[in-house]
Backbone as ProteinMPNN parsed JSONL, in Angstrom:
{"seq_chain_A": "XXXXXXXXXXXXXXXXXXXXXXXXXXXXXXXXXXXXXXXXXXXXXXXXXXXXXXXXXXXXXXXXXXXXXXXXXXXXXXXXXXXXXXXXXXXXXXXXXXXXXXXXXXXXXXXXXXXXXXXXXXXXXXXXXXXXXXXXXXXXXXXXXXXXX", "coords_chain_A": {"N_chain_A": [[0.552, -46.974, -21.07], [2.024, -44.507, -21.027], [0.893, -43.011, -22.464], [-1.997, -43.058, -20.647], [-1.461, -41.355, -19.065], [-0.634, -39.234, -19.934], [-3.0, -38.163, -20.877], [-4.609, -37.635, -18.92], [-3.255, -35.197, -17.725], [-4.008, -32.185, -16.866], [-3.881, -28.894, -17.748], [-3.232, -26.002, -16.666], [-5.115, -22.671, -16.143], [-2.964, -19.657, -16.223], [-3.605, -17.238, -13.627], [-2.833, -14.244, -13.961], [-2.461, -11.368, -12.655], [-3.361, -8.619, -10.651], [-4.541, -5.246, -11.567], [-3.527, -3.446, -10.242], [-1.187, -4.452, -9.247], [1.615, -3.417, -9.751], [1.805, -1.426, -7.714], [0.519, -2.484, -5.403], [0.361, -4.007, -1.838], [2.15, -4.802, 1.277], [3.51, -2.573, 3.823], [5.832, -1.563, 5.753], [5.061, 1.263, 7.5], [5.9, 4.713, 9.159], [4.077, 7.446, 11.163], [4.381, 10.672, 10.741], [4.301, 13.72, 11.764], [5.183, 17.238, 11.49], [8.013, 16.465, 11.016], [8.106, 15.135, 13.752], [7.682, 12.064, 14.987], [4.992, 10.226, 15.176], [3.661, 7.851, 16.292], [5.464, 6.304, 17.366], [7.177, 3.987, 16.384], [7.292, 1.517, 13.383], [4.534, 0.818, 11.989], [2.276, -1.541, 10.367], [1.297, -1.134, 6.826], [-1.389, -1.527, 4.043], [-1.411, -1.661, 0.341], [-3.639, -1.878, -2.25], [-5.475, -4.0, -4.836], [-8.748, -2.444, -5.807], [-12.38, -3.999, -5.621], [-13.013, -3.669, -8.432], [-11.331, -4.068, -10.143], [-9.605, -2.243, -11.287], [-7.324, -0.325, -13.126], [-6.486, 2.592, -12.221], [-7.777, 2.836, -9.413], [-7.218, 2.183, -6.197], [-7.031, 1.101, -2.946], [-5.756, 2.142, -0.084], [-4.915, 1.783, 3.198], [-4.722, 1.892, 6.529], [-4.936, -0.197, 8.43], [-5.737, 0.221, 10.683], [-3.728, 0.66, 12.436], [-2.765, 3.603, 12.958], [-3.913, 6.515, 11.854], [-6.412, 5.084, 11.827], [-7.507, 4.744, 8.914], [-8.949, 4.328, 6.121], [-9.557, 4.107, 2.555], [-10.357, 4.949, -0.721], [-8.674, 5.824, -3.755], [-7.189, 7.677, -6.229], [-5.433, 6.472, -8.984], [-2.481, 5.88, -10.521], [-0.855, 3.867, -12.857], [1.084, 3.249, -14.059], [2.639, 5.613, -14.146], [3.344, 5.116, -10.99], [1.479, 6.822, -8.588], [-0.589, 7.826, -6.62], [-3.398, 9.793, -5.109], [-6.512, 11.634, -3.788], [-8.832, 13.724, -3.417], [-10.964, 14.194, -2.012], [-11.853, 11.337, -0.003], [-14.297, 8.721, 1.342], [-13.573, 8.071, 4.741], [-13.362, 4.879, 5.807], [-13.035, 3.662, 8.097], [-14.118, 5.224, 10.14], [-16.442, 7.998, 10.466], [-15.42, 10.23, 8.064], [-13.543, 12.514, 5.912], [-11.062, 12.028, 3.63], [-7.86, 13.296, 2.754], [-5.554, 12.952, -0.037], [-2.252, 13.234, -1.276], [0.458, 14.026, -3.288], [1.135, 11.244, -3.408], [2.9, 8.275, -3.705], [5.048, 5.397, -4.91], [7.934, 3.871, -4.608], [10.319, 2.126, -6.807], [12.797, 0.018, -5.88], [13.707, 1.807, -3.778], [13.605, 1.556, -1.159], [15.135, -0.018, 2.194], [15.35, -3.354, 3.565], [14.866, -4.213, 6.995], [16.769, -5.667, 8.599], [17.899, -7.379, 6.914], [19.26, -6.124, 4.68], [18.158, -6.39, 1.966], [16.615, -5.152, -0.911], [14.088, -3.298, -1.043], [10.731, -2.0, -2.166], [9.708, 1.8, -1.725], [7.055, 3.897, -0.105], [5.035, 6.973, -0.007], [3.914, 9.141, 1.256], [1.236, 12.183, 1.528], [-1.24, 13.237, 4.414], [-4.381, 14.51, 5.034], [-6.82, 15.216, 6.674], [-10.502, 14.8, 7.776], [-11.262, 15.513, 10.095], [-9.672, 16.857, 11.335], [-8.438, 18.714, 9.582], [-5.938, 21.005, 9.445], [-3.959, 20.338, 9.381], [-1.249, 18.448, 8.248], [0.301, 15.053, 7.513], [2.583, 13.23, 7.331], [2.701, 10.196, 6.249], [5.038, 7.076, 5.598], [7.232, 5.019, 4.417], [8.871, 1.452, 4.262], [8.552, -1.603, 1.583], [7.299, -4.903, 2.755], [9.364, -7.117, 3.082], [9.135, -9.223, 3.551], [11.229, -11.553, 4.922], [11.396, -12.889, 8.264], [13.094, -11.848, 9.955], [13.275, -8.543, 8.923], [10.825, -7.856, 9.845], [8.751, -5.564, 11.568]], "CA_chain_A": [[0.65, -46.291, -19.795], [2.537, -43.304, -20.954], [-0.728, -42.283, -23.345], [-2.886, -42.686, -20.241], [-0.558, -40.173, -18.202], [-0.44, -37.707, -20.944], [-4.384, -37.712, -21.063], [-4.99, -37.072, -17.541], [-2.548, -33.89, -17.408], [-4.969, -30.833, -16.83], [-3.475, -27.724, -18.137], [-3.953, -25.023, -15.333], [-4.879, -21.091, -16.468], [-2.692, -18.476, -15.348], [-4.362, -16.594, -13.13], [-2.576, -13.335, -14.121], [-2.504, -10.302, -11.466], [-4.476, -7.181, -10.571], [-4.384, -4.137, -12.413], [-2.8, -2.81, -9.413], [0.288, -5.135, -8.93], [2.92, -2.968, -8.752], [1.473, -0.417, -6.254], [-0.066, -3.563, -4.223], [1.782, -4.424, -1.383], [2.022, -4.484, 2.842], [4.376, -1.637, 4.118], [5.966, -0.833, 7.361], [5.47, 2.972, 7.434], [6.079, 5.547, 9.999], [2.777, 8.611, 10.822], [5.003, 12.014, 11.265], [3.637, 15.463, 12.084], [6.451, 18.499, 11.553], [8.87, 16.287, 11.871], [7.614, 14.076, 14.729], [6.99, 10.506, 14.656], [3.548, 10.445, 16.231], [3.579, 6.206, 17.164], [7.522, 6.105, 18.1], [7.514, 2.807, 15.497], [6.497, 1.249, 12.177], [3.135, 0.162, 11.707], [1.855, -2.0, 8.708], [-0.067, -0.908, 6.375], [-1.608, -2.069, 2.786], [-2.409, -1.157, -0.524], [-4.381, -3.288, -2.954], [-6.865, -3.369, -6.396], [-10.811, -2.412, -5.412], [-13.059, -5.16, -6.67], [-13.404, -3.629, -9.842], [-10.058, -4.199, -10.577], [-8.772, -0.985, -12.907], [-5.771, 0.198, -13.177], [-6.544, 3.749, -11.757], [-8.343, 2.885, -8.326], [-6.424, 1.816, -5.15], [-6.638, 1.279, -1.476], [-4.928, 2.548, 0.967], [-5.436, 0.771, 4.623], [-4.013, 1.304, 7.748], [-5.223, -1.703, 9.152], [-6.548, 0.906, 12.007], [-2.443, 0.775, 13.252], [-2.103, 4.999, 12.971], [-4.643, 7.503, 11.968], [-7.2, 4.635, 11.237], [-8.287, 5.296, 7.688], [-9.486, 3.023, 4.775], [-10.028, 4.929, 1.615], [-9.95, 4.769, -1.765], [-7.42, 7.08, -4.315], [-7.003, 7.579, -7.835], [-3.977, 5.625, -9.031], [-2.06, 6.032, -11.918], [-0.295, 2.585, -12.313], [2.485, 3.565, -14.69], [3.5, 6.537, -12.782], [3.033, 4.858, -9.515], [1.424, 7.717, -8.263], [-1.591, 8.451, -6.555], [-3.927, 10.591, -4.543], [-7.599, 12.042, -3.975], [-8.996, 15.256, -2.955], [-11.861, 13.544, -0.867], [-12.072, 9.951, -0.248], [-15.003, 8.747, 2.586], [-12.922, 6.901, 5.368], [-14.376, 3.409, 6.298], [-13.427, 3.551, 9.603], [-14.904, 6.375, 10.971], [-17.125, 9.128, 9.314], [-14.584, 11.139, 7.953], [-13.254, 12.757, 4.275], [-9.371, 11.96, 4.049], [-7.297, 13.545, 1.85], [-4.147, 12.405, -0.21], [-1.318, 14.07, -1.988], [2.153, 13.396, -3.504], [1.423, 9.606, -2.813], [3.837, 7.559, -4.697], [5.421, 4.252, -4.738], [9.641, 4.535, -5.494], [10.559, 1.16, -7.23], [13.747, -0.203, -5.161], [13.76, 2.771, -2.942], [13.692, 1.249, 0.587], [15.872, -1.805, 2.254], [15.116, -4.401, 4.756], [15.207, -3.738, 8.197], [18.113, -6.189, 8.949], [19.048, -8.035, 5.972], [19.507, -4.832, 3.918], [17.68, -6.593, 0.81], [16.123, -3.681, -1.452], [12.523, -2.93, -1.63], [10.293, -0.757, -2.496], [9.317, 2.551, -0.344], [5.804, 4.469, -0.292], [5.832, 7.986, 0.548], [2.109, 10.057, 0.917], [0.888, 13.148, 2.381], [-2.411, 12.973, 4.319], [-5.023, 15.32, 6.003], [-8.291, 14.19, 7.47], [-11.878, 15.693, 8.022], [-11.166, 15.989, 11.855], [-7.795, 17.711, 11.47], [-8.081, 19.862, 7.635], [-5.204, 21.912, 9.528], [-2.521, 19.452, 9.919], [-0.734, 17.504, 6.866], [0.631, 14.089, 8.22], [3.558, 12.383, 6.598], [2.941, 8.428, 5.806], [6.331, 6.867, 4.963], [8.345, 3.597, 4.924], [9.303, 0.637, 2.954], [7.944, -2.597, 1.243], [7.537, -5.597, 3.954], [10.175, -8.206, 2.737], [8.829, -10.82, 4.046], [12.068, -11.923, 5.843], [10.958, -12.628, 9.828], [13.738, -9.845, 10.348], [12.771, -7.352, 8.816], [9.841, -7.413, 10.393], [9.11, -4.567, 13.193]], "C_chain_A": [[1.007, -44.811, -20.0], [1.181, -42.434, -21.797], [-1.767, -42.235, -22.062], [-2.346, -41.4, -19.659], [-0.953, -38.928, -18.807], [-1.87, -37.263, -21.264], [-4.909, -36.985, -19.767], [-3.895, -36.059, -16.866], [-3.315, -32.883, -17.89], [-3.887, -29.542, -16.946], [-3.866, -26.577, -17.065], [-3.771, -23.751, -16.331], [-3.66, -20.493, -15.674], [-3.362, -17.453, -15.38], [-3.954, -15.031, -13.487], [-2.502, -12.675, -12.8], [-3.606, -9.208, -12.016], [-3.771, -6.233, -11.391], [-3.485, -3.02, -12.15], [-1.424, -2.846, -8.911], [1.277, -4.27, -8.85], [2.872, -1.783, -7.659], [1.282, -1.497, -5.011], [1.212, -3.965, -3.577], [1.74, -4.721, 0.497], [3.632, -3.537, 2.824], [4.407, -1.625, 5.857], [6.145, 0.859, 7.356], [5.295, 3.315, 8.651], [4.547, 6.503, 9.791], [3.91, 9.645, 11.536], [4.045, 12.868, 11.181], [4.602, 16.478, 12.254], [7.611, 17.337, 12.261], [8.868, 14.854, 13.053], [6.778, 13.013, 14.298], [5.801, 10.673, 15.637], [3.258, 8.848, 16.789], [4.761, 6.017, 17.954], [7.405, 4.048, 17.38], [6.756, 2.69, 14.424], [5.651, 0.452, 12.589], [2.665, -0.28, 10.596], [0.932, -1.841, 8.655], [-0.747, -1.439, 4.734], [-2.486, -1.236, 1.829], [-2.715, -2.154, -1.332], [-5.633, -2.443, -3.95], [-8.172, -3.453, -5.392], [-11.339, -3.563, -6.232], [-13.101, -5.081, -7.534], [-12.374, -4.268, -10.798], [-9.251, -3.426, -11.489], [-7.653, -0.492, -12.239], [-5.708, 1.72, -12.128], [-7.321, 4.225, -10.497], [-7.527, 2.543, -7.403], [-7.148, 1.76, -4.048], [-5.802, 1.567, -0.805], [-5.311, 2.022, 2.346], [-4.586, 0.651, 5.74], [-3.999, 0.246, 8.662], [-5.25, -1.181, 11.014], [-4.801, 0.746, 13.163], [-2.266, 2.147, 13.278], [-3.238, 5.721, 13.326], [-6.442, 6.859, 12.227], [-7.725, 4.988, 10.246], [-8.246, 4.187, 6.829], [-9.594, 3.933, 3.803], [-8.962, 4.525, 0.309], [-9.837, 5.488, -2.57], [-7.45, 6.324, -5.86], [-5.675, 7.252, -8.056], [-3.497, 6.02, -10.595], [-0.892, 4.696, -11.907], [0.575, 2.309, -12.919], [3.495, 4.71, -14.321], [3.664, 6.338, -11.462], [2.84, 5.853, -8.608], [-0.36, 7.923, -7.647], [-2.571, 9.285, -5.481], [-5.571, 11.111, -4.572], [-7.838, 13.598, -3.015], [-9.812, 15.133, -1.662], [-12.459, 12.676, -0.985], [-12.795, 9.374, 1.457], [-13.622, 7.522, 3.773], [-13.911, 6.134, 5.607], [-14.125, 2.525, 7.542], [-14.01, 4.23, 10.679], [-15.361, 7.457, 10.391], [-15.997, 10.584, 9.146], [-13.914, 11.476, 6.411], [-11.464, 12.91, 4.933], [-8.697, 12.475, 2.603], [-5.643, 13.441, 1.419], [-3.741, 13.15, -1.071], [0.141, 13.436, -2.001], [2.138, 12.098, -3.049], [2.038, 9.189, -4.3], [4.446, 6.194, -4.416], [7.296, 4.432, -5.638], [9.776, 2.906, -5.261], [11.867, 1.149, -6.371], [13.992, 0.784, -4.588], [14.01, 2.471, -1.433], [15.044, -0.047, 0.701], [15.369, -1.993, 3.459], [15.602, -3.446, 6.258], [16.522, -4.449, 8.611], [18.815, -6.681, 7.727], [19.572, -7.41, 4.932], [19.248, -5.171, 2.287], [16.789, -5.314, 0.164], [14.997, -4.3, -1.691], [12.076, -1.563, -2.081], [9.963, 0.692, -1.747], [7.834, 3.05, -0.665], [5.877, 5.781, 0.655], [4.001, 8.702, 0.533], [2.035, 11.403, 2.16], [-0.537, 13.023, 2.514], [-2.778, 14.321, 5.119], [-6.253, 14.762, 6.101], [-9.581, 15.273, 8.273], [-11.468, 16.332, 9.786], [-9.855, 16.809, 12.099], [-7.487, 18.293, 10.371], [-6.563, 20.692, 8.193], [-3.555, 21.169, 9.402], [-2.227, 18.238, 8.419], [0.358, 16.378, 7.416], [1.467, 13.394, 7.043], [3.138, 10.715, 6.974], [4.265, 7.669, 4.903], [6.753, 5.459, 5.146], [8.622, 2.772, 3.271], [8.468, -0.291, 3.004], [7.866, -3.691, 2.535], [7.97, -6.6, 2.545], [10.034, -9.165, 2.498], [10.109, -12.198, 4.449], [11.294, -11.586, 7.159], [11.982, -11.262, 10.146], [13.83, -8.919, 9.975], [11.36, -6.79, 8.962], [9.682, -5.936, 11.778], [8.418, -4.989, 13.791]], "O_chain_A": [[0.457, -43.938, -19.329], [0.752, -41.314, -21.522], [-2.585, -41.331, -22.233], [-2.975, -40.369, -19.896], [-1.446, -37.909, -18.322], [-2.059, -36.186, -21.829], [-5.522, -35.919, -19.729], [-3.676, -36.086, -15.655], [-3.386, -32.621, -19.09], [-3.084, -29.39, -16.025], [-5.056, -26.47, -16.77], [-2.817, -23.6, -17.093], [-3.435, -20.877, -14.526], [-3.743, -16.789, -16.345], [-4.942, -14.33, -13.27], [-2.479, -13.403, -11.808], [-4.276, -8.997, -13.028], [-2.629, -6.378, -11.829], [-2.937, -2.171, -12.853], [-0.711, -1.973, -8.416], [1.923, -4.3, -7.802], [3.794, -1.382, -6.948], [1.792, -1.369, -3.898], [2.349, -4.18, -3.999], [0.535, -4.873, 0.699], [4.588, -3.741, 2.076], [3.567, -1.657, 6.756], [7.193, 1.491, 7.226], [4.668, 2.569, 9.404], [3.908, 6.466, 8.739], [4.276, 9.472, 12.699], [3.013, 12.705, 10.529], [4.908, 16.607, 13.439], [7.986, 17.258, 13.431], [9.574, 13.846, 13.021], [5.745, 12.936, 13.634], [5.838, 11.228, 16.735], [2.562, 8.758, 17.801], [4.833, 5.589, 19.106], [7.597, 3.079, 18.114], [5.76, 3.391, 14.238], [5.832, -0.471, 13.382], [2.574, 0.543, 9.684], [-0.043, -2.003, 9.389], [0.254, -2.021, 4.317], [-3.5, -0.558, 1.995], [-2.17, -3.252, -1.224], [-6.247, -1.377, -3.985], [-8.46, -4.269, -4.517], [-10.85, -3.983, -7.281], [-13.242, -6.141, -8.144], [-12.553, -4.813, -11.887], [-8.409, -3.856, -12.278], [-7.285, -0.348, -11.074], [-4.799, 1.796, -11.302], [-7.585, 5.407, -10.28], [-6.468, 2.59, -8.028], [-8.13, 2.5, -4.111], [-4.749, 1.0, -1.099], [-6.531, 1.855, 2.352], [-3.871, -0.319, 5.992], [-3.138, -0.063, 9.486], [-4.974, -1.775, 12.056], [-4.818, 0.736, 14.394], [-1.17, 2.248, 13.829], [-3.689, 5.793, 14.469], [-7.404, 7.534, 12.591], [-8.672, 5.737, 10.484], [-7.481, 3.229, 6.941], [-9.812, 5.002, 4.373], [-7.802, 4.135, 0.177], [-10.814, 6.236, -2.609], [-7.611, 5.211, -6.359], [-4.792, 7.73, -7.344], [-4.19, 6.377, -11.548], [-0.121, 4.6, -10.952], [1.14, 1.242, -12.678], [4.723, 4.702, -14.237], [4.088, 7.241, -10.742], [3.727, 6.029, -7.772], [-1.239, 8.172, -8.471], [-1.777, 9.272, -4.541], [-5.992, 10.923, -5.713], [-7.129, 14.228, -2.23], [-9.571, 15.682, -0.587], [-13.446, 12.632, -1.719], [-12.168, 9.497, 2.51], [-13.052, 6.485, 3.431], [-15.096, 6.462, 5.647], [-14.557, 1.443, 7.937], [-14.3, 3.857, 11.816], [-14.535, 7.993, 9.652], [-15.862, 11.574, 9.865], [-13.802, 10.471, 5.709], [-10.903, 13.435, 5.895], [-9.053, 12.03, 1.512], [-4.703, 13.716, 2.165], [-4.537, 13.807, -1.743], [0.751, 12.718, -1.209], [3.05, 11.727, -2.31], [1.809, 9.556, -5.453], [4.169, 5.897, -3.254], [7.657, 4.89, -6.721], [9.54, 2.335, -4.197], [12.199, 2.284, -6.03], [15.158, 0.949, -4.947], [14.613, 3.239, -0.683], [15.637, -0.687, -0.167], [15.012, -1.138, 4.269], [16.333, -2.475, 6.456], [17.414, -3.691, 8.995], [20.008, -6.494, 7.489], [20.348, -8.03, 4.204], [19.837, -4.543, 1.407], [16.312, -4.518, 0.973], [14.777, -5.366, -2.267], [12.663, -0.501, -2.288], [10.048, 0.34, -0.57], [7.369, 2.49, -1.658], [6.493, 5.831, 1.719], [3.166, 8.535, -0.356], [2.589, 11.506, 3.255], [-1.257, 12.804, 1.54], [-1.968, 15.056, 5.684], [-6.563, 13.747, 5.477], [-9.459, 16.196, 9.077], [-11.487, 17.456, 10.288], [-9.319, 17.22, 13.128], [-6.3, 18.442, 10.085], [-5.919, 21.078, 7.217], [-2.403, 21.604, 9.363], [-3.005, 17.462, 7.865], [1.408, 16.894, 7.799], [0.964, 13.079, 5.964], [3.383, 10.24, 8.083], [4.359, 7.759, 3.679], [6.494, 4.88, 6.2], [8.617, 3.068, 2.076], [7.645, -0.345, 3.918], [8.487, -3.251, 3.502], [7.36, -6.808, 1.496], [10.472, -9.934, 1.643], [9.938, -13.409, 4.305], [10.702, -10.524, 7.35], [11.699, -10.105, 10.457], [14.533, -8.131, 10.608], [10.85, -5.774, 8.489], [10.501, -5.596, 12.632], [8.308, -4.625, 14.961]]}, "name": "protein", "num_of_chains": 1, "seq": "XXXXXXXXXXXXXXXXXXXXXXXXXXXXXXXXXXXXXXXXXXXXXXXXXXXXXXXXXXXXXXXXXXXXXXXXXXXXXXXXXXXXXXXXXXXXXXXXXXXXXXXXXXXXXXXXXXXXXXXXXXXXXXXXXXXXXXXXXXXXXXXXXXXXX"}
């Protein structure tokens, strides 16, 4: 009995992670302008590996909660750092541009239970607005119901 057992135990792969893992993530960030919150709350948003899966590509994704923008940024995935000069949006015909985007390892905390995450910090500007530089900010989502917004 114990020999059939031990025959019919399937070994599973590990699946490993993306290339992207420690940038990847959902965020509650804030959209400022000089200063001014431009929603008056956090809005989630996500980053994540491109199909290809390399180390030095990203998404960025408001999930159409702010400026609406989709676009994809050059990553650096040991500096957690990244940015593009002009990346097409893929929600509306438009060139978006990123700067000083970064990811700060235990940098943020929970909204209520004051557990530490991560934060994400970026500067954007956008084909329809080249004049105006828009702060994107917040922390990791927890995934505690209360620190949800």
């Amino acid at each position: 009995m114990i020999l059939f057992s031990m025959s019919c135990t399937k070994k599973l792969e590990n699946p490993g992670a993306t290339n992207t893992v420690a940038m990847s993530n959902e965020w509650w960030v804030t959209l400022t302008l000089g200063g001014n919150d431009l929603l008056g709350k956090h809005v989630l948003f996500s980053t994540y590996n491109t199909s290809q899966n390399v180390a030095d590509s990203l998404w960025l994704d408001d999930l159409q909660n702010g400026y609406d923008f989709k676009c994809k940024v050059l990553a650096n995935s040991k500096a957690l750092t990244f940015s593009t000069d002009s990346s097409q949006n893929l929600y509306y015909d438009i060139r978006v541009h990123i700067a000083n985007g970064k990811i700060i390892p235990n940098g943020g905390m929970g909204k209520s239970t004051g557990s530490i995450v991560d934060s994400i910090y970026m500067e954007a500007s956008f084909g329809d607005d080249p004049v105006d530089t828009y702060i994107i900010s917040g922390v990791a989502r927890s995934r505690w119901a209360q620190d949800d917004y």
